[in-house]
C-alpha positions, 0 to 999 in steps of 0.5 A: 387052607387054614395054616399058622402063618409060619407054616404057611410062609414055608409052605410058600417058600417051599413052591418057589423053590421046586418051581425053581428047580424045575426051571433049571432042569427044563433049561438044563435038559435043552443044553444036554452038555456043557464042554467044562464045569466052569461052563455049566456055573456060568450058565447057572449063574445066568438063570439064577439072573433072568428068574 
């Protein structure tokens, strides 16, 4: 792939952010359930430290 390097760098940037996101969702859908929103944030928090 032959791009400018302002279009590469988003392109890049773009990746790591879906895989992000597919990061959460696959530890998210495990949970199922979270008992208060408060309780969700800290779990999210806490993948946003460990990736």
């Amino acid at each position: 792939m032959v791009f400018p390097p302002a279009i590469r760098q988003s392109l890049y940037s773009t990746n790591l952010i879906e895989n992000f996101n597919k990061h959460l969702k696959r530890t998210t859908h495990h949970k199922e359930q979270f008992p208060t929103e408060d309780s969700l944030d800290r779990f999210l928090v806490s993948q946003f430290n460990v990736y």
